[in-house]
N, C-alpha and C positions, 0 to 999 in steps of 0.2 A: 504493500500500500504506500502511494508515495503523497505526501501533502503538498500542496502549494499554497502559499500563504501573500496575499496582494498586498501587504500594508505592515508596519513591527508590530502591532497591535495582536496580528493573526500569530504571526511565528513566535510572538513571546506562549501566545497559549496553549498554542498547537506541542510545544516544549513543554508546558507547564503541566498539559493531561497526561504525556506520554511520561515523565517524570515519575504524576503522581503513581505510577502504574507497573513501575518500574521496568518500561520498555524501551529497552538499546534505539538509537537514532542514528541514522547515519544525515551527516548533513551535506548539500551544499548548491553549486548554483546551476552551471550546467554541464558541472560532471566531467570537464575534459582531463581532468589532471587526477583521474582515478587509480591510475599506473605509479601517480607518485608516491610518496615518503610508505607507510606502513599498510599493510591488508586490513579494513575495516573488515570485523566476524559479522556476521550477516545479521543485519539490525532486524528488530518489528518494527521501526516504523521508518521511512525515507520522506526526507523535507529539502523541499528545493523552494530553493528564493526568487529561480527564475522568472517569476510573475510581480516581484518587486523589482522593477525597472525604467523608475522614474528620476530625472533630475530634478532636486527639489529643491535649491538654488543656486542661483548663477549670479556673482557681479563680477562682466570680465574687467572692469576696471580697479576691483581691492584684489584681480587678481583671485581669485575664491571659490570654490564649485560644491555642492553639499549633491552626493548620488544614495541610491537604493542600489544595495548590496549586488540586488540580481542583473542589474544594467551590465551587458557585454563590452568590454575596454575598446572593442572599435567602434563601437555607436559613443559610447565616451569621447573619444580620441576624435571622431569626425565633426562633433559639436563643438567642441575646443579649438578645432584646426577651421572653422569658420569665424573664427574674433582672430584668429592668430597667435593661440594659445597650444598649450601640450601638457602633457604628464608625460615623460620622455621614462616607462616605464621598459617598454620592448617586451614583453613578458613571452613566454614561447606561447604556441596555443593558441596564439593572440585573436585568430576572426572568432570564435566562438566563447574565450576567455570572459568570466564575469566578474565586474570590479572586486565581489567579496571572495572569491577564489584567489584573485591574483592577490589581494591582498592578505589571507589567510595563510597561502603560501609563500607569500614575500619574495613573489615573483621579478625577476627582474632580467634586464641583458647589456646587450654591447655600452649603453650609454651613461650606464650608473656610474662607469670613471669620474664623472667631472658634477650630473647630477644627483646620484646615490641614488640609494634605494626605498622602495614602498615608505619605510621607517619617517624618510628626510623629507615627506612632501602630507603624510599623514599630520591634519591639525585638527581633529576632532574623528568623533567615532559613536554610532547609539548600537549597541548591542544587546541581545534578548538574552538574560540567564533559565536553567532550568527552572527556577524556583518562579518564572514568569513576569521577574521584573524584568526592564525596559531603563538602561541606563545610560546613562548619556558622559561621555569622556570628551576633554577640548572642548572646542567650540568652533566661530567662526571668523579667529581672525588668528592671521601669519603666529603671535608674538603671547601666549595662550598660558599662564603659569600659575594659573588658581587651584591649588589640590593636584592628588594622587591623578597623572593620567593613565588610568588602568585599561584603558583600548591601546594601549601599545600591549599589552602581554597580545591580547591576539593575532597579533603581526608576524605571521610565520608559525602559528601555535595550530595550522592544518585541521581549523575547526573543534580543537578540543576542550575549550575552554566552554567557549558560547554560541551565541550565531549571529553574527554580525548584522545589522540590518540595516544599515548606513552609516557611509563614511563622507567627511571633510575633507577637502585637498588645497591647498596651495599648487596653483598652476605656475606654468613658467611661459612665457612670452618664446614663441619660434624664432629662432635666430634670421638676421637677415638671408644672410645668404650662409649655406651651407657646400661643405665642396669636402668628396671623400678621397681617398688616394690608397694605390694598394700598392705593396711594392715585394715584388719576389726575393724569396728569402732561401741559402742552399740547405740551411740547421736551426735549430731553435737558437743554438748561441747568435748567430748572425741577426735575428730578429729579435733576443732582447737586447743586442746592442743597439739597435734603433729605437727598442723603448726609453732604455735607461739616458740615450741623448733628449729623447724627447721629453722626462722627465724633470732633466737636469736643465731644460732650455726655460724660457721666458713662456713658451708656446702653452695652450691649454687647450689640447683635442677635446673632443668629446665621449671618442670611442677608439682604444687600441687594441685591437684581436689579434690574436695568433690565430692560425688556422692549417695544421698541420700538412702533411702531403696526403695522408690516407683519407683527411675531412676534405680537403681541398679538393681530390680529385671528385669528391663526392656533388661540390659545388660546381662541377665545371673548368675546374684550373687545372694546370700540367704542375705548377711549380705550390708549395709552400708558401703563405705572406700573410703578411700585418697590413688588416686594413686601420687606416686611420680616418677619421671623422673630423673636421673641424667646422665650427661656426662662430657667426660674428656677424660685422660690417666688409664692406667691401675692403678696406684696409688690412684686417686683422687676416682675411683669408690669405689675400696678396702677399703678407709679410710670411705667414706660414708654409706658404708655396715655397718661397724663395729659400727659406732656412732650410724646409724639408729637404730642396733642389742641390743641399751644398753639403749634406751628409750623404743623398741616396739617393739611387734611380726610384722617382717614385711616379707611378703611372696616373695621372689624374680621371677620375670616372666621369663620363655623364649621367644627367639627373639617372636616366631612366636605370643605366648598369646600377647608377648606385645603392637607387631602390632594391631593385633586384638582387645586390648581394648582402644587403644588409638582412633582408625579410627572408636571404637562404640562412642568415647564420642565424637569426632570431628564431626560425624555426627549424633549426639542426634537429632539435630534440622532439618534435611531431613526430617529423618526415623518417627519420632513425628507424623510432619504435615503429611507424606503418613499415617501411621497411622489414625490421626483423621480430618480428613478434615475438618471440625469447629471449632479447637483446636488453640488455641493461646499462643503466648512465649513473657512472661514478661521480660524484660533486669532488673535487678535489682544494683543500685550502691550505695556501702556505705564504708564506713571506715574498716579496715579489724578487731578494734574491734568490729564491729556494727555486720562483719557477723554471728556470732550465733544466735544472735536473731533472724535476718529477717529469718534465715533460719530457725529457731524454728518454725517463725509465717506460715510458708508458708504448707498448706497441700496440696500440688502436688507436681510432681517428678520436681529432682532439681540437676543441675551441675552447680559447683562454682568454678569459678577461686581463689580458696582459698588465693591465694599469691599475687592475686589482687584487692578483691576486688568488685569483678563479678561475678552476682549471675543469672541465667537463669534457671525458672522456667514454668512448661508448665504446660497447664489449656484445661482438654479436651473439658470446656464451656467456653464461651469469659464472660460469665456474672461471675464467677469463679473469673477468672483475677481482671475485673473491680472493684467488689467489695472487693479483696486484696489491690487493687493500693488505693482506697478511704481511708480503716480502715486505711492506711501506708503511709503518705504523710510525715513522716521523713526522708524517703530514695528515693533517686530521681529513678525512674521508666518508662521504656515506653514501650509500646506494641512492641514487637522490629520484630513480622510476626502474620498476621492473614488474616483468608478468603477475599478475594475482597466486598463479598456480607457485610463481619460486619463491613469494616472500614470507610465506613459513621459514625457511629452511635456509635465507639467505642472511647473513651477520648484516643488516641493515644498514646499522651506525655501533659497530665494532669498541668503538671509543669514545663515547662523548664526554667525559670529559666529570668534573666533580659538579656542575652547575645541575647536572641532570638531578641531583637530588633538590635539591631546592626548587626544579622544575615541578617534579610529583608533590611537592607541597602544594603549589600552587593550585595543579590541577585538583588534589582533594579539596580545597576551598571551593573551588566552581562547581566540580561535581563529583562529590565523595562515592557513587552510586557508580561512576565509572561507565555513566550510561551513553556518552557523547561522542560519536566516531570511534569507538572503542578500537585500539588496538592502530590506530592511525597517526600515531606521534612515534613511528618507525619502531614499533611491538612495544616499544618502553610503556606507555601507555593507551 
């Protein structure tokens, strides 16, 4: 039985019965990121927010957007990109993706280098507890520091806390002009030596990917490269052309290629898993001198947030994965999507680390009953 709920009013109660009743819930909005973090055990009751899909305000002049949870990030993004606004989120998943997924998951891509993540643009939040209240975190202005903001625990907490039923954003104005560049690369040393200049320089990309040789041929390329991103004014790109021009060959894109290879890398992680259906995506996190290595160690195809950090590696066999995350237990690692059938049996997130206890505190506050995507915060809880 699945519920759909038009309003927070509905889904705080629709919670509140199933609770009082002690019936397991699986939450969310339209479902596309079901392969990710842990196996939900098969709920009594299914609630999707997909029928809460409204903007419920908008001033593009404070800059400001208030949405319903169940709103899809491209119907988001195309209302924004009409004032000349954005949420520069990239999330994979993205045409069917819904604001309260991407944010539950703390979804993000190529562009968080410079704008960060879900976390850095989140300024308010009203979410529905089991217990049927309807509470309201933030508000609706950039600069927000009145009391505990307890809508950020939900950021990335993959629906276990609560249900989100609308969130606050701080928008960001579309940069003038926008101009990407990709530049072939023979090893991953060679491309983060063009990170770490570009790092070291005055310059502020938007986006710096690695995109290995076995990802790349996937996209269309012969060779290895770091695409770069930059926006601005007419000035700011000119000048970054020119710096870029006196480290490296670097091939400049048109609009339309660039669309094109961004929206291949933004959804590397789709197109994979339709691809290999038993295929799993390792999250890899290390120091950004540490990424050459990992990226040396890794033989599968591999897109790295170069400029952060973040290394995402696919394994067309889960046994693949497992046995890299084992040899690698210097760099923290988690199965970040894999088949429903492997994730019994797969060390998820092998290490997380001592914060996890304090995690499960959290969640027995919300809900001691253990009733809420159970087993979906990658088996921990």
């Amino acid at each position: 039985m699945t519920e759909y709920p038009k309003a927070a009013e509905d889904l705080a109660s629709i919670l509140s019965r199933a609770a009082a009743k002690k019936k397991s819930i699986e939450l969310g909005g339209a479902f596309t990121k079901r392969a990710g973090a842990g196996p939900i055990a098969p709920p009594d009751v299914i609630v999707s927010t997909s029928r809460m899909n409204r903007i419920l305000a908008y001033e593009p002049r404070d800059l400001t957007i208030s949405v319903e949870a169940g709103l899809p990030y491209s119907d988001l993004s195309a209302a924004l990109a009409a004032n000349g606004q954005m949420l520069p989120f990239d999330p994979p998943f993205s045409e069917r993706a819904t604001i309260g997924g991407v944010v539950a998951s703390n979804s993000s891509g190529p562009r968080r280098r410079l704008y960060g993540t879900v976390r850095d643009l989140v300024i308010g939040m009203k979410y529905a507890t089991l217990e049927g209240k309807l509470v309201q975190s933030g508000g609706m202005v950039v600069k927000n520091v009145a009391g505990l903001d307890t809508g950020k625990l939900m950021i990335g907490s993959w629906g276990t806390l609560a249900a989100i039923a609308s969130v606050n954003f701080k928008v960001l104005p579309v940069p003038a002009v926008e101009r990407t560049f990709v530049v072939a690369v023979d090893s991953p040393a060679a491309a983060f030596e063009i990170r770490g200049q570009l790092l070291r320089s005055v310059l502020q990309p938007c986006s710096i990917d690695f995109v290995n040789l076995l990802a790349a041929g996937q996209l269309g390329y012969k060779k290895a490269f770091v695409a770069i991103e930059f926006g601005g004014n007419q000035a700011v790109i000119a000048r970054s052309e020119s710096e870029l021009a006196a480290w490296t060959e670097a091939v400049a894109q048109a609009p339309d290629e660039a669309r094109k290879l961004w929206q291949g890398i933004q959804n590397f992680t789709p197109r994979f898993l339709e691809k290999y259906s038993g295929g799993v995506v390792v999250r890899v996190s290390t120091t950004l001198t540490d990424m050459p290595a990992a990226i040396e160690s890794l033989d599968a195809p591999v897109v790295a947030r170069a400029g952060s950090g973040v290394i995402y590696a696919y394994f067309s066999r889960p046994e693949s994965g497992v046995k890299w995350m084992a040899a690698n237990p210097q760099w923290t690692s988690v199965v970040e999507y894999a088949p429903a059938a492997q994730k019994e049996k797969l060390p998820l997130w092998p290490s997380p680390g001592n914060d996890m206890e304090l995690m499960k505190r959290v969640k027995q506050m919300f809900d001691p009953e253990n009733l809420l995507n159970r087993g979906r915060y990658y088996r921990h809880f």
